[in-house]
C-alpha positions in Angstrom: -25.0 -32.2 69.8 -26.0 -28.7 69.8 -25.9 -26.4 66.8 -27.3 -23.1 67.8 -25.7 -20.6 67.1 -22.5 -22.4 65.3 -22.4 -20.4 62.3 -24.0 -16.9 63.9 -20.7 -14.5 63.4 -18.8 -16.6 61.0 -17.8 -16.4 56.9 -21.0 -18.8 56.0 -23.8 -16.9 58.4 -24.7 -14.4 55.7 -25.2 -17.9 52.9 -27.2 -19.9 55.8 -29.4 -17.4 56.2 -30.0 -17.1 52.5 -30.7 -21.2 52.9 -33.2 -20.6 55.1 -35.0 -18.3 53.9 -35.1 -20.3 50.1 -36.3 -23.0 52.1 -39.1 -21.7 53.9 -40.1 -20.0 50.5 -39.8 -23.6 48.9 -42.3 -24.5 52.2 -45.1 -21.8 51.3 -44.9 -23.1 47.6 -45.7 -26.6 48.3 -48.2 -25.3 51.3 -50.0 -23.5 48.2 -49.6 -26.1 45.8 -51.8 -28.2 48.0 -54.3 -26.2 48.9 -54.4 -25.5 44.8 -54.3 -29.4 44.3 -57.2 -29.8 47.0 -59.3 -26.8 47.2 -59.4 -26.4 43.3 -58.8 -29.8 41.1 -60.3 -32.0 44.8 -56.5 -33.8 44.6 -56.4 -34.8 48.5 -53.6 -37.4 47.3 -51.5 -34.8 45.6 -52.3 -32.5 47.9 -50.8 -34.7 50.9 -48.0 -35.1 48.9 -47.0 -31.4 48.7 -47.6 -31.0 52.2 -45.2 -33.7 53.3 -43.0 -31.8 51.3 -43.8 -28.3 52.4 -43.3 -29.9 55.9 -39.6 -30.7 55.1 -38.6 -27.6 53.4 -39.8 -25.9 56.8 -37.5 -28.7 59.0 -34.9 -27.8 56.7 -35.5 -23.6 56.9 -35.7 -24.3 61.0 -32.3 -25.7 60.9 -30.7 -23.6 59.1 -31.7 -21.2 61.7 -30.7 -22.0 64.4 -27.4 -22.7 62.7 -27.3 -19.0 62.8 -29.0 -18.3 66.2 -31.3 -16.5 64.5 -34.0 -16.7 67.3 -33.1 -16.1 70.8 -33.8 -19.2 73.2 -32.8 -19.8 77.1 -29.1 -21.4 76.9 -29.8 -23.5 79.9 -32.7 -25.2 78.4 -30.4 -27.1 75.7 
């Protein structure tokens, strides 16, 4: 099924885009928190942890995203 673009223009754009960007906030933290947990306290267990983590805060911003259309792509290629 293809979401892009579903919410762009409609009551809950304005709210999705406020997901998306708290999520890929949420992404940077755990991104730093592992290169804290690594780089500083030599945590390389933790520090995969909280990039796993970062990694689906990020999946999670990208969706949100193109919920909204919020970056323009070629129609035909979905």
């Amino acid at each position: 099924m293809n979401y892009y673009g579903k919410t762009k223009g409609t009551s809950i754009e304005k709210q999705i885009a406020q997901l998306s960007q708290g999520e890929a906030i949420g992404g940077a933290m755990y991104y730093a928190l592992a290169k804290v947990a690594k780089e500083r306290f030599g945590l390389n267990d933790v520090a995969k942890e909280f990039i796993e983590l970062g990694n689906q805060e990020t999946n999670h911003s990208a969706f949100y995203a193109m919920l909204n259309g919020r970056y323009p792509v070629d129609e035909k290629s979905f």
